[in-house]
mmCIF file of the N, C-alpha and C atoms, coordinates in Angstrom:
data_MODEL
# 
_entry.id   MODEL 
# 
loop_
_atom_site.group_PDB 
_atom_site.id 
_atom_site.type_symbol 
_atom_site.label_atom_id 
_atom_site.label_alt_id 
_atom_site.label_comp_id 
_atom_site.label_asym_id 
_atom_site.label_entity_id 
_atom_site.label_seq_id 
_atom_site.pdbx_PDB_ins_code 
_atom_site.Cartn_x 
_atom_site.Cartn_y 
_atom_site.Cartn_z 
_atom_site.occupancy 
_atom_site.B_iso_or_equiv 
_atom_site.pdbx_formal_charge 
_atom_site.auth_seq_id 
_atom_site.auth_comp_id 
_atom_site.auth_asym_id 
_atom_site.auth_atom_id 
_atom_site.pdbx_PDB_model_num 
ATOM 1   N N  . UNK A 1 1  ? 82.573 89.885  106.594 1.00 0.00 ? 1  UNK A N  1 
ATOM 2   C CA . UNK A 1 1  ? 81.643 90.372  105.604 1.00 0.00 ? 1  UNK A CA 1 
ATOM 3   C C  . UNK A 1 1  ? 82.333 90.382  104.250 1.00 0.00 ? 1  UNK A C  1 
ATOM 4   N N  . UNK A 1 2  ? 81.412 90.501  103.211 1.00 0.00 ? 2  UNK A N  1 
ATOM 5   C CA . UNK A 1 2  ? 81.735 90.036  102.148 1.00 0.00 ? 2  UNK A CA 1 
ATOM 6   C C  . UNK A 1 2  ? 81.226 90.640  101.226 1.00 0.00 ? 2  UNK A C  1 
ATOM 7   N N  . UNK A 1 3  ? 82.254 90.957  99.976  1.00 0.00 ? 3  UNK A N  1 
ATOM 8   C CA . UNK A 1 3  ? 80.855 92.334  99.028  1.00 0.00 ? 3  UNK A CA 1 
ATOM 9   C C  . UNK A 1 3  ? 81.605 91.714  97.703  1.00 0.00 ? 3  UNK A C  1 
ATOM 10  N N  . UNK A 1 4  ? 80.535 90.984  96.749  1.00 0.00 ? 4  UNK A N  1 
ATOM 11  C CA . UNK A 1 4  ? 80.133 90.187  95.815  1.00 0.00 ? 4  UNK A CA 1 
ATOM 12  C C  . UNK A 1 4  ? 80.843 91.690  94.817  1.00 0.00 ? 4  UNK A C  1 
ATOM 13  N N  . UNK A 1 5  ? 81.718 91.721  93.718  1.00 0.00 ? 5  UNK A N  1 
ATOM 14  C CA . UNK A 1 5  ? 81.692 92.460  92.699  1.00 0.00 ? 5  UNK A CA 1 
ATOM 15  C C  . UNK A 1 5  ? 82.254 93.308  92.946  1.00 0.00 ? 5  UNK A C  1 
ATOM 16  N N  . UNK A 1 6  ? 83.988 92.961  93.820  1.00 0.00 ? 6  UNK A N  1 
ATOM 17  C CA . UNK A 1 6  ? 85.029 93.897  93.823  1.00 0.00 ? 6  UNK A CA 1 
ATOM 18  C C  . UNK A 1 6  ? 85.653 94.195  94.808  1.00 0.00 ? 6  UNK A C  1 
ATOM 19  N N  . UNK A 1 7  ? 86.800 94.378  95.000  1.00 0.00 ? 7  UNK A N  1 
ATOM 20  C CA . UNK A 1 7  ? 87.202 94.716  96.667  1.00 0.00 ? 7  UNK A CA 1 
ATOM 21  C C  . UNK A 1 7  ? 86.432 95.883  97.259  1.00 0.00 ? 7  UNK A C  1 
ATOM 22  N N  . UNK A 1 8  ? 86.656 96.217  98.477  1.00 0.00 ? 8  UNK A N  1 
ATOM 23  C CA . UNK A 1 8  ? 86.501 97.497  98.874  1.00 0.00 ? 8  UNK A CA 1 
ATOM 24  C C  . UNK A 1 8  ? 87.375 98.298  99.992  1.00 0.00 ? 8  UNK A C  1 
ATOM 25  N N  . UNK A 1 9  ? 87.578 99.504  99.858  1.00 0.00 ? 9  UNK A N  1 
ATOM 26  C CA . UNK A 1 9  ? 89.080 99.826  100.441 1.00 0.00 ? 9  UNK A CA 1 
ATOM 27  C C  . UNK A 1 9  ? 88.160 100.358 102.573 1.00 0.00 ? 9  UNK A C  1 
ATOM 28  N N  . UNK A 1 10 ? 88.834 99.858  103.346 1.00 0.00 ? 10 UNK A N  1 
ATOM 29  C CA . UNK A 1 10 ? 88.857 100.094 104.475 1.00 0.00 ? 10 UNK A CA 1 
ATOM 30  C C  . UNK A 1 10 ? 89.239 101.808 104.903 1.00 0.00 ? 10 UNK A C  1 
ATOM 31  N N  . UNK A 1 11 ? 88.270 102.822 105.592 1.00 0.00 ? 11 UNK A N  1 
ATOM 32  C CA . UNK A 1 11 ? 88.548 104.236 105.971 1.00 0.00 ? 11 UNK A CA 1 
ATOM 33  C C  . UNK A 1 11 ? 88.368 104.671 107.247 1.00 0.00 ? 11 UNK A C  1 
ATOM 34  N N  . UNK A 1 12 ? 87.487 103.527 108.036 1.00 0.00 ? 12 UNK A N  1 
ATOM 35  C CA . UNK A 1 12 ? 87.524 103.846 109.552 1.00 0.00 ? 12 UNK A CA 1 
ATOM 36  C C  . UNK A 1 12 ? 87.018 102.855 109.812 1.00 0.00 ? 12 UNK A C  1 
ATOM 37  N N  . UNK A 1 13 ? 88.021 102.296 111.303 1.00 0.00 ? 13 UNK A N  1 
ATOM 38  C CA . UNK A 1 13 ? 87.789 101.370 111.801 1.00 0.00 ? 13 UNK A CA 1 
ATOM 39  C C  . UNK A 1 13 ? 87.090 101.839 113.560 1.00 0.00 ? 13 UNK A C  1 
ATOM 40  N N  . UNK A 1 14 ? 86.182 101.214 113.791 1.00 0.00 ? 14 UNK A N  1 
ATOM 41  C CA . UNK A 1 14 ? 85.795 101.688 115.072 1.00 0.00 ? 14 UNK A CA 1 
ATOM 42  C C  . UNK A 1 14 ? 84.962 103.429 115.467 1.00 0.00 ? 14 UNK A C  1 
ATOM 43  N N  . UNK A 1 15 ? 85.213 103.818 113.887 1.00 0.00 ? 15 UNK A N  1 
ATOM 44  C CA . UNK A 1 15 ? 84.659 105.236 114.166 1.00 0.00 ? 15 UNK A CA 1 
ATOM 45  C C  . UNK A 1 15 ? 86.217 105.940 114.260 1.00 0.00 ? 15 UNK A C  1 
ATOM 46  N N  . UNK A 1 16 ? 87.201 105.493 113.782 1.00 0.00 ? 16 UNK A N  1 
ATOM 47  C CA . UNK A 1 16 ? 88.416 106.249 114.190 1.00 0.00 ? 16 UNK A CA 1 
ATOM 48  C C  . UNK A 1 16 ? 89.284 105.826 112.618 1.00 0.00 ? 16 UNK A C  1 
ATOM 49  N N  . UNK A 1 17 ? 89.342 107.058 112.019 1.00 0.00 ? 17 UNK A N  1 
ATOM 50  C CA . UNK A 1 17 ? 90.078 106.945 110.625 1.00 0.00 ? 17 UNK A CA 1 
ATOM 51  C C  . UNK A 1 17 ? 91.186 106.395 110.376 1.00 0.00 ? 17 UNK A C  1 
ATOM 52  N N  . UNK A 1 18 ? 91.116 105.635 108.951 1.00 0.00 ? 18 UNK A N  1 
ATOM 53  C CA . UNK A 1 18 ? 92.436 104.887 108.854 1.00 0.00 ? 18 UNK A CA 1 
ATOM 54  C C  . UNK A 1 18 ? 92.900 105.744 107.876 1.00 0.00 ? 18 UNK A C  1 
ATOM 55  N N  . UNK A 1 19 ? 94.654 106.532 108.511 1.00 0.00 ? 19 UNK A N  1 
ATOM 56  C CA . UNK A 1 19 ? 95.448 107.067 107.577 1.00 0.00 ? 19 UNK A CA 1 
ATOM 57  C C  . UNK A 1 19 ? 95.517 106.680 106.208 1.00 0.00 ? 19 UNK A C  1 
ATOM 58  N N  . UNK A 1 20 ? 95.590 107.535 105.043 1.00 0.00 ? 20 UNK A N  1 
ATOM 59  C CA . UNK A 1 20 ? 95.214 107.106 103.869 1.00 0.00 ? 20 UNK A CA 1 
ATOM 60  C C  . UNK A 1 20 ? 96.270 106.079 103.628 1.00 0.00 ? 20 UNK A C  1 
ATOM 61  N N  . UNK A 1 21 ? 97.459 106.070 103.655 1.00 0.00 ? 21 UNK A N  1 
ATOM 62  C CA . UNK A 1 21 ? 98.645 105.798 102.981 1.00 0.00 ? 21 UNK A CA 1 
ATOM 63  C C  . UNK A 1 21 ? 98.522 104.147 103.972 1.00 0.00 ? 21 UNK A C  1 
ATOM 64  N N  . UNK A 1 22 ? 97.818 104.022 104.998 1.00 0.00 ? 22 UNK A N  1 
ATOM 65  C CA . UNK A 1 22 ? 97.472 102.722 105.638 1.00 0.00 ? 22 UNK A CA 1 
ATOM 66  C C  . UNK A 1 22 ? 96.684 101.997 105.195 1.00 0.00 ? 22 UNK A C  1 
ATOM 67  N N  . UNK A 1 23 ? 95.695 102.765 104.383 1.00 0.00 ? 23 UNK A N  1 
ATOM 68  C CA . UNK A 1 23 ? 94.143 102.134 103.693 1.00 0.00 ? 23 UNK A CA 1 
ATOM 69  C C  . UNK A 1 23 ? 94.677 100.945 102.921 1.00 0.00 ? 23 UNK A C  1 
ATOM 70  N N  . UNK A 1 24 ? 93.707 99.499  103.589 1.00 0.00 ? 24 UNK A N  1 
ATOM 71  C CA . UNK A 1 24 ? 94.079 98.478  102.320 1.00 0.00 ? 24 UNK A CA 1 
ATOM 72  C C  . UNK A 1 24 ? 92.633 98.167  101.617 1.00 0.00 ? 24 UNK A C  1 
ATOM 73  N N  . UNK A 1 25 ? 92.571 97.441  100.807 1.00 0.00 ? 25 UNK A N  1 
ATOM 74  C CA . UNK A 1 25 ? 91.432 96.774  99.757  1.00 0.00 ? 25 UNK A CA 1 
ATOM 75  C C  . UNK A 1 25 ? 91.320 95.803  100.355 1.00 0.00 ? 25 UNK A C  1 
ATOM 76  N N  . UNK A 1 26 ? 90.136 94.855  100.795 1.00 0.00 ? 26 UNK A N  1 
ATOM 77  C CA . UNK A 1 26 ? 90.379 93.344  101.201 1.00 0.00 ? 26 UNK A CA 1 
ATOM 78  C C  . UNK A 1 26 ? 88.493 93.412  99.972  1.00 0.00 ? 26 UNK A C  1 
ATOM 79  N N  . UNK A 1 27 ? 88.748 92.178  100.442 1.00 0.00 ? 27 UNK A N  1 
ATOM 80  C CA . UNK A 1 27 ? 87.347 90.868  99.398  1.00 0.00 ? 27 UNK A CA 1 
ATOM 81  C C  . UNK A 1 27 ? 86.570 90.703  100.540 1.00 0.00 ? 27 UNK A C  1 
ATOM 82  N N  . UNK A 1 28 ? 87.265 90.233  101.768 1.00 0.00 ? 28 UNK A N  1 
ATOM 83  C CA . UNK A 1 28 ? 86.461 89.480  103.372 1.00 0.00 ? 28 UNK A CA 1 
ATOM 84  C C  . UNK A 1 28 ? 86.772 90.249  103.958 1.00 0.00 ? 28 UNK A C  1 
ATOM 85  N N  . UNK A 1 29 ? 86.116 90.909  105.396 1.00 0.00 ? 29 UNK A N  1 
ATOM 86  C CA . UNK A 1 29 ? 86.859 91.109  106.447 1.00 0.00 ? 29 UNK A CA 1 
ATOM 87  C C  . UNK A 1 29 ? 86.147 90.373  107.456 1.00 0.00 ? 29 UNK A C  1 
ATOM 88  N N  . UNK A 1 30 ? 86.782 90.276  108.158 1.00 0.00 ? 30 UNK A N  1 
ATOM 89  C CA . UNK A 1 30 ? 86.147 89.484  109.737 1.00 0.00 ? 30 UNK A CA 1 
ATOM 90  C C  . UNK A 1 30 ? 85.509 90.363  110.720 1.00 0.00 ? 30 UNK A C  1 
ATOM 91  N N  . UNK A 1 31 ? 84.603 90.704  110.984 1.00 0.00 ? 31 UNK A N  1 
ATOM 92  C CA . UNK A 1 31 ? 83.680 91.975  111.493 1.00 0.00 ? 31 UNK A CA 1 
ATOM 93  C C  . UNK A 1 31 ? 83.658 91.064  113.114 1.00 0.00 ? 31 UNK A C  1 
ATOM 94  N N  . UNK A 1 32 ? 84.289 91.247  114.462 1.00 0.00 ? 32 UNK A N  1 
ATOM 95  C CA . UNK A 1 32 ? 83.839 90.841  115.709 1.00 0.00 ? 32 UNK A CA 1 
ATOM 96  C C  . UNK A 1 32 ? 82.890 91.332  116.403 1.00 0.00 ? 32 UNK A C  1 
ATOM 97  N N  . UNK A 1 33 ? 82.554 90.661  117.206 1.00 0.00 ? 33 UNK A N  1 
ATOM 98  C CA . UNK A 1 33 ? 81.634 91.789  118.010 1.00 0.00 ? 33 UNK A CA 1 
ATOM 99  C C  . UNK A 1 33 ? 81.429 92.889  118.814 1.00 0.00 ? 33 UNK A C  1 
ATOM 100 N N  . UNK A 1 34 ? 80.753 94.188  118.247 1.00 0.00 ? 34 UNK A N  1 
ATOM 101 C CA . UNK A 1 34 ? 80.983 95.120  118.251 1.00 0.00 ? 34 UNK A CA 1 
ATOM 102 C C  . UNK A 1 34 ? 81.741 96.000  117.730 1.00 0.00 ? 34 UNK A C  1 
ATOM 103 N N  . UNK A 1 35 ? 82.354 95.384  116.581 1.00 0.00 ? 35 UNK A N  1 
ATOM 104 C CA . UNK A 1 35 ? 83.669 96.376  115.696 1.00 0.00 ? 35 UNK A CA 1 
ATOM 105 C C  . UNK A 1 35 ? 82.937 96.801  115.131 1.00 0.00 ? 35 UNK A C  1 
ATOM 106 N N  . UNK A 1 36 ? 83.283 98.015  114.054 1.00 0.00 ? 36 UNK A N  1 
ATOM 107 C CA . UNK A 1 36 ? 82.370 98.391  113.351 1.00 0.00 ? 36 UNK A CA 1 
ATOM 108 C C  . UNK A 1 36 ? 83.486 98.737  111.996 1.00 0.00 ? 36 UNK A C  1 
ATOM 109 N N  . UNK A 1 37 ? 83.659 98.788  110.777 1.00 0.00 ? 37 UNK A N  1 
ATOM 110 C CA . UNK A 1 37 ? 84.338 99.131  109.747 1.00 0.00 ? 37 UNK A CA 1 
ATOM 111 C C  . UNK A 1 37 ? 83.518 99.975  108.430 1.00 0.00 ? 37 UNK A C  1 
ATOM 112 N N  . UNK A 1 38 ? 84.273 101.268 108.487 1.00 0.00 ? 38 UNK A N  1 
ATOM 113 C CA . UNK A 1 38 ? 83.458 102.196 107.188 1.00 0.00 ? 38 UNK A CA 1 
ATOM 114 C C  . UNK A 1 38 ? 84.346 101.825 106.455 1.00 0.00 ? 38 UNK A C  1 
ATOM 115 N N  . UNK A 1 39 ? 83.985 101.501 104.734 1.00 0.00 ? 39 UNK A N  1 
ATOM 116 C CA . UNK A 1 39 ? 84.387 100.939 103.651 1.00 0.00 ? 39 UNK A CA 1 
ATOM 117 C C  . UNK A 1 39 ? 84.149 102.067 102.701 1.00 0.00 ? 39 UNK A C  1 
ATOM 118 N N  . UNK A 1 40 ? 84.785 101.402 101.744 1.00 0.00 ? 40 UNK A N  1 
ATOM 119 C CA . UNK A 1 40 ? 84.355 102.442 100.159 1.00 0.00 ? 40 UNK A CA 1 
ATOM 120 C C  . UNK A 1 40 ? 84.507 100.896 99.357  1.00 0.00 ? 40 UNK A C  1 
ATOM 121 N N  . UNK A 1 41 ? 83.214 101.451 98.778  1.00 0.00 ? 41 UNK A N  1 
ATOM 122 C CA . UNK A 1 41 ? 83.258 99.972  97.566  1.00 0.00 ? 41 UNK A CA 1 
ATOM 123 C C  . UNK A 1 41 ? 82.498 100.658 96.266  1.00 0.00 ? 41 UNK A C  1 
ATOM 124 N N  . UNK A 1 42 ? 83.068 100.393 95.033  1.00 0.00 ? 42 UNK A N  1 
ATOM 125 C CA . UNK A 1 42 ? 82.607 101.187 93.787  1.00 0.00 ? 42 UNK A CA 1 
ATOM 126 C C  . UNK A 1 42 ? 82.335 100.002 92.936  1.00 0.00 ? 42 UNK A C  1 
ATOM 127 N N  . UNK A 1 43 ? 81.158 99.724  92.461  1.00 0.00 ? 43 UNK A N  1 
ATOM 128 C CA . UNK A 1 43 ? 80.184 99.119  91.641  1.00 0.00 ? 43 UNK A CA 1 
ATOM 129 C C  . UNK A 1 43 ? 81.495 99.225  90.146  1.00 0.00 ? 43 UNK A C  1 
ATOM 130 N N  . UNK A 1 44 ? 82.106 98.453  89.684  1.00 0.00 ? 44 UNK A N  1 
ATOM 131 C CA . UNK A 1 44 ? 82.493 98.179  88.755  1.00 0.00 ? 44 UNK A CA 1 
ATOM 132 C C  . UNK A 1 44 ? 81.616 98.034  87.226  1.00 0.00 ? 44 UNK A C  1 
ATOM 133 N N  . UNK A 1 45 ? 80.511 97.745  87.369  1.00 0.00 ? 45 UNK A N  1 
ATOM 134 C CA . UNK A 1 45 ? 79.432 98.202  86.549  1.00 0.00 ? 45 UNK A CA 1 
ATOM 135 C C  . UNK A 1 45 ? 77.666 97.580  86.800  1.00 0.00 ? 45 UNK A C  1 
ATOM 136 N N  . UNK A 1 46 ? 76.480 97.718  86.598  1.00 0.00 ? 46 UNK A N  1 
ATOM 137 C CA . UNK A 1 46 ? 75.945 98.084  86.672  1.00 0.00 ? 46 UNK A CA 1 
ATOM 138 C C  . UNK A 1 46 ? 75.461 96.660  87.433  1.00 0.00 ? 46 UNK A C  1 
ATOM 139 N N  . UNK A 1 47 ? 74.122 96.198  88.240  1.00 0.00 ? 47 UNK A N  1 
ATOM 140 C CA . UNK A 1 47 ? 73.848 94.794  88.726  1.00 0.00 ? 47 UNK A CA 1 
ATOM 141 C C  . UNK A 1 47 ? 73.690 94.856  89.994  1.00 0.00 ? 47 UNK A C  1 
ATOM 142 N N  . UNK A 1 48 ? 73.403 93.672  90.786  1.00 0.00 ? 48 UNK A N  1 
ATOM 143 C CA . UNK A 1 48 ? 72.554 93.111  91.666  1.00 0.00 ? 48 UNK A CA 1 
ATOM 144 C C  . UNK A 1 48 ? 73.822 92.555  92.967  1.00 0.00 ? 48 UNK A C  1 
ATOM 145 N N  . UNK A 1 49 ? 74.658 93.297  93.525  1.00 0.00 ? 49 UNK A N  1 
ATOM 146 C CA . UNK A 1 49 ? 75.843 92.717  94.234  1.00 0.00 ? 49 UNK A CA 1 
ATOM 147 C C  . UNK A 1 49 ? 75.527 92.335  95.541  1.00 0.00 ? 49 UNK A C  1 
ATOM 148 N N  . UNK A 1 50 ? 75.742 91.454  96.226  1.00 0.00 ? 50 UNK A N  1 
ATOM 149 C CA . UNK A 1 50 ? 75.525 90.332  97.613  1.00 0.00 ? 50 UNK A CA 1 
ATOM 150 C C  . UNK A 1 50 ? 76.641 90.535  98.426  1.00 0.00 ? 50 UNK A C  1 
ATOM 151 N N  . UNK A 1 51 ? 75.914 91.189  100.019 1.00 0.00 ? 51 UNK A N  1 
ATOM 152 C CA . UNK A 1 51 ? 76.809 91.364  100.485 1.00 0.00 ? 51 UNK A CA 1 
ATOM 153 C C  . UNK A 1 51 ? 76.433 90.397  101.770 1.00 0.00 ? 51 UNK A C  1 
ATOM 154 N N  . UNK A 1 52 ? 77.735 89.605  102.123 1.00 0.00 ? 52 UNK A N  1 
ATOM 155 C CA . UNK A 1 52 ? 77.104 88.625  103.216 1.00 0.00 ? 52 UNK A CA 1 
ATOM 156 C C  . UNK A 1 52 ? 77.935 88.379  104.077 1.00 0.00 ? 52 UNK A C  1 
ATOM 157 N N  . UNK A 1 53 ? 77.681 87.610  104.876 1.00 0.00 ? 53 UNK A N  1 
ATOM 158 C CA . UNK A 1 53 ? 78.373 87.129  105.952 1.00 0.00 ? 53 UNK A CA 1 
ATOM 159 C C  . UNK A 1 53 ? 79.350 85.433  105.279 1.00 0.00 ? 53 UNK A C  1 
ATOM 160 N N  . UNK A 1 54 ? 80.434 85.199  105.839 1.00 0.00 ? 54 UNK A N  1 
ATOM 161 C CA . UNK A 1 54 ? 80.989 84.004  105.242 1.00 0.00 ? 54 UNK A CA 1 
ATOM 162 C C  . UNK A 1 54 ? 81.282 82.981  106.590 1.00 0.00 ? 54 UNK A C  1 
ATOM 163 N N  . UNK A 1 55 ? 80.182 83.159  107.528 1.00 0.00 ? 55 UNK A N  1 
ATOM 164 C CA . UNK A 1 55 ? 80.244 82.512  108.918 1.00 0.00 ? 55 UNK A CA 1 
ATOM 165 C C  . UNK A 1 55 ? 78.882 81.686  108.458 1.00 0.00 ? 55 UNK A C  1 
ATOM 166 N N  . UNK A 1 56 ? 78.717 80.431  108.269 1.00 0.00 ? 56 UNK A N  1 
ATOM 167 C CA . UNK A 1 56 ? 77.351 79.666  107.920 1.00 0.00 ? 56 UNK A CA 1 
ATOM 168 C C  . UNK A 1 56 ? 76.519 80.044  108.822 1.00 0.00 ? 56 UNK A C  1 
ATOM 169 N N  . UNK A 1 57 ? 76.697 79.814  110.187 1.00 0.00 ? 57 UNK A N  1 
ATOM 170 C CA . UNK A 1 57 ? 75.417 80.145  110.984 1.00 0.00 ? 57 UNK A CA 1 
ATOM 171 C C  . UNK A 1 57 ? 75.233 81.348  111.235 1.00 0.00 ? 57 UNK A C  1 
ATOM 172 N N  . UNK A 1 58 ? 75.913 82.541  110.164 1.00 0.00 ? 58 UNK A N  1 
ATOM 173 C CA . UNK A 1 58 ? 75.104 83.683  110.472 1.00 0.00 ? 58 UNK A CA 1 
ATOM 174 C C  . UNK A 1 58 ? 74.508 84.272  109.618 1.00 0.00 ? 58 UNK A C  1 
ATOM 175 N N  . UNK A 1 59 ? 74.731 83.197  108.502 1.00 0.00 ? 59 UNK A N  1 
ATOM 176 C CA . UNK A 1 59 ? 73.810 83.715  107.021 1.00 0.00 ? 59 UNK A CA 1 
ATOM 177 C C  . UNK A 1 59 ? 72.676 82.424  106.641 1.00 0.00 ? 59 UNK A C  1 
ATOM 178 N N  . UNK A 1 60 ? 72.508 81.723  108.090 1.00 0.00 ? 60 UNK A N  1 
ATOM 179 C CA . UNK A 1 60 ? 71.240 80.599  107.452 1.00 0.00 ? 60 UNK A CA 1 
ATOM 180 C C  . UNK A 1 60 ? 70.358 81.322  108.912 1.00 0.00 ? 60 UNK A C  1 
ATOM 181 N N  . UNK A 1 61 ? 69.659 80.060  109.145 1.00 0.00 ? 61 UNK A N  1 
ATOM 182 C CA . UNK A 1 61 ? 68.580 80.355  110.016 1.00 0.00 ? 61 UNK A CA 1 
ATOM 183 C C  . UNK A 1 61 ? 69.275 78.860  111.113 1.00 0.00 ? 61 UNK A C  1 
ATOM 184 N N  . UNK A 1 62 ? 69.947 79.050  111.708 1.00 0.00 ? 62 UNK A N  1 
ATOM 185 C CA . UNK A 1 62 ? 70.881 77.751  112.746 1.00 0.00 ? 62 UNK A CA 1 
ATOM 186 C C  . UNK A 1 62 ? 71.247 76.844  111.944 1.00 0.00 ? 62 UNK A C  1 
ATOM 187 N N  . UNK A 1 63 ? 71.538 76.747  110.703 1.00 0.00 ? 63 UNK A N  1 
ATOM 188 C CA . UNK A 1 63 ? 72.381 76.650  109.999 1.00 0.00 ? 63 UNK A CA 1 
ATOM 189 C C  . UNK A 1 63 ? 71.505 75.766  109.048 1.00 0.00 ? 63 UNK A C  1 
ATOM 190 N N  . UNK A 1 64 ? 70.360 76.000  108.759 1.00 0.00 ? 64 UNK A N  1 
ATOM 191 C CA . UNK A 1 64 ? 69.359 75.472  108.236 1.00 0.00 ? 64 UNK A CA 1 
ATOM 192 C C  . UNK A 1 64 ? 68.521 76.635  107.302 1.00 0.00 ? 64 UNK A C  1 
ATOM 193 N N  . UNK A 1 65 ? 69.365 76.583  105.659 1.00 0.00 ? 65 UNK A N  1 
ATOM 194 C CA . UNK A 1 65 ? 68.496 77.466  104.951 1.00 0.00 ? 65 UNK A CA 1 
ATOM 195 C C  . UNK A 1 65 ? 66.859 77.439  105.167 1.00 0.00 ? 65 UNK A C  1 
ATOM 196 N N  . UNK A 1 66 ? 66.189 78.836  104.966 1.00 0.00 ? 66 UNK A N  1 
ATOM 197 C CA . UNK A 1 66 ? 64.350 78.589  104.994 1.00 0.00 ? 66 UNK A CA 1 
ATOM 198 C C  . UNK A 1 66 ? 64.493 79.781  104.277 1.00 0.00 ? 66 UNK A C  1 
ATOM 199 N N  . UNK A 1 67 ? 63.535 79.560  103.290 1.00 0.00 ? 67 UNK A N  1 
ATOM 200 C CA . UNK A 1 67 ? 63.566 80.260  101.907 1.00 0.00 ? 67 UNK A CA 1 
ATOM 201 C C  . UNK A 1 67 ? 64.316 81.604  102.105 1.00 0.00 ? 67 UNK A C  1 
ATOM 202 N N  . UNK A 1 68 ? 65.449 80.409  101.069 1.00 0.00 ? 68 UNK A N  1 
ATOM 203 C CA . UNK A 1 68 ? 66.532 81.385  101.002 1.00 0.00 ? 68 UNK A CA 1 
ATOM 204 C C  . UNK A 1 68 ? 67.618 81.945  101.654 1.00 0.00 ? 68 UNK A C  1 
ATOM 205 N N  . UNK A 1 69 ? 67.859 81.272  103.026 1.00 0.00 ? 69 UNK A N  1 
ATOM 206 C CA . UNK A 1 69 ? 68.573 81.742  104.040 1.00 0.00 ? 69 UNK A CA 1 
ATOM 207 C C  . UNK A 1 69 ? 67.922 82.894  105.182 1.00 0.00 ? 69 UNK A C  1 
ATOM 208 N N  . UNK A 1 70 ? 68.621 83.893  105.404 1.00 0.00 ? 70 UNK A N  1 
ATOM 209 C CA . UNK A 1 70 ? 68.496 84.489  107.056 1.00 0.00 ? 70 UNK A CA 1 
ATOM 210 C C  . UNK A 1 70 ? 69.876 85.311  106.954 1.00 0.00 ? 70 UNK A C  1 
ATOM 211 N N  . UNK A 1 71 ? 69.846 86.415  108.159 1.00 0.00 ? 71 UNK A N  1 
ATOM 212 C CA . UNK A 1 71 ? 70.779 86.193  108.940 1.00 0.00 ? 71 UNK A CA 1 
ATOM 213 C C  . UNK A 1 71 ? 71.309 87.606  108.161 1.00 0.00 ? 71 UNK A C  1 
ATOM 214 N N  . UNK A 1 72 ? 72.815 87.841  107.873 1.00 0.00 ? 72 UNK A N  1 
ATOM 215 C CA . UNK A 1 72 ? 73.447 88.556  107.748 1.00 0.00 ? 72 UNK A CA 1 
ATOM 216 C C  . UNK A 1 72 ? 73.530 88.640  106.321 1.00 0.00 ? 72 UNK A C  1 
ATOM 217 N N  . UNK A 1 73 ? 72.477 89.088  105.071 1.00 0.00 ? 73 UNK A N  1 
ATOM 218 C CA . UNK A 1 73 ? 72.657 89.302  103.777 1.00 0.00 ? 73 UNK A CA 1 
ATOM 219 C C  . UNK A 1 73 ? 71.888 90.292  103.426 1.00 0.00 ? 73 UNK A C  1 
ATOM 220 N N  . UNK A 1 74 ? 72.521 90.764  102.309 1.00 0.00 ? 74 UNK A N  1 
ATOM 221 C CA . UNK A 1 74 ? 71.956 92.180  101.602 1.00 0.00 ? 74 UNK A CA 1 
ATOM 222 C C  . UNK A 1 74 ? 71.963 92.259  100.353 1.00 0.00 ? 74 UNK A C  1 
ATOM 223 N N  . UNK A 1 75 ? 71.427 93.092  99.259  1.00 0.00 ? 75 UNK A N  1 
ATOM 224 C CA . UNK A 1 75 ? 71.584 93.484  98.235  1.00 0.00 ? 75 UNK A CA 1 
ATOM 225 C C  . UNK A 1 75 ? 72.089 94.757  97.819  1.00 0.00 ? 75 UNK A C  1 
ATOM 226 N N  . UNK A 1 76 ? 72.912 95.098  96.834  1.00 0.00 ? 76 UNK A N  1 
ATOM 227 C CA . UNK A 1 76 ? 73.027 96.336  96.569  1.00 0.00 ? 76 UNK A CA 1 
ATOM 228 C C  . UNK A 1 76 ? 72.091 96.767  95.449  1.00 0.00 ? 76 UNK A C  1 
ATOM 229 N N  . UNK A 1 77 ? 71.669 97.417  94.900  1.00 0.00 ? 77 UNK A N  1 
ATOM 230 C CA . UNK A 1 77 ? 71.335 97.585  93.282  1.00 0.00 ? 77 UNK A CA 1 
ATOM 231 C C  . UNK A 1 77 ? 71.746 98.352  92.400  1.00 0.00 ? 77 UNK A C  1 
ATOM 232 N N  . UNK A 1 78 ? 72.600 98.389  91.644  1.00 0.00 ? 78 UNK A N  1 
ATOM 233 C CA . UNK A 1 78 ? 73.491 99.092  90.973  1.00 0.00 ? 78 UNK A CA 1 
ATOM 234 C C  . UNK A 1 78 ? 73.283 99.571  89.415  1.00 0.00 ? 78 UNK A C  1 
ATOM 235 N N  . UNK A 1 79 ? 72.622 101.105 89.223  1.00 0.00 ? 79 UNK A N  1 
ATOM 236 C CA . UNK A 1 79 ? 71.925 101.238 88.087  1.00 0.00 ? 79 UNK A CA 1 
ATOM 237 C C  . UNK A 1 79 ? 72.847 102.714 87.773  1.00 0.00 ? 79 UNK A C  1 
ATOM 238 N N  . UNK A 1 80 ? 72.713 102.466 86.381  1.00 0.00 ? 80 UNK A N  1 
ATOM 239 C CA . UNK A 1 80 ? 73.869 103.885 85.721  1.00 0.00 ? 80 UNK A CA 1 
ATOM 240 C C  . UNK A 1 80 ? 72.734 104.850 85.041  1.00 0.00 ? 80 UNK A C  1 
# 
């Protein structure tokens, strides 16, 4: 997964906290199946940020955009 407009720092993985002084920032992480990862991500300023998948066939429709893609994408909306 992928969050358009800044790193975001990693705080529990699996439902089980990551020691602060362990916490890293990543851009991607690789989400398997069934993992689950709580994040902190702070809007650097105000806008429309995309959060997606960077696996093709899990952000099209079998790997065939239809308006607009499918699959594993989101929006944030970010207003001050």
């Amino acid at each position: 997964m992928h969050v358009h407009g800044g790193p975001f720092t990693i705080v529990e993985t699996d439902g089980n906290p990551v020691a602060p002084m362990a916490r890293i920032q990543k851009d991607v992480v690789n989400v398997g199946p069934g993992e689950r990862y709580d994040v902190i991500w702070e809007a650097g300023e105000p806008g429309r940020w995309l959060v997606h998948c960077h696996i093709p066939h899990h952000t099209t429709n079998d790997n065939v955009e239809v308006e607009g893609g499918g699959g594993l994408t989101m929006l944030i909306d970010v207003v001050r």
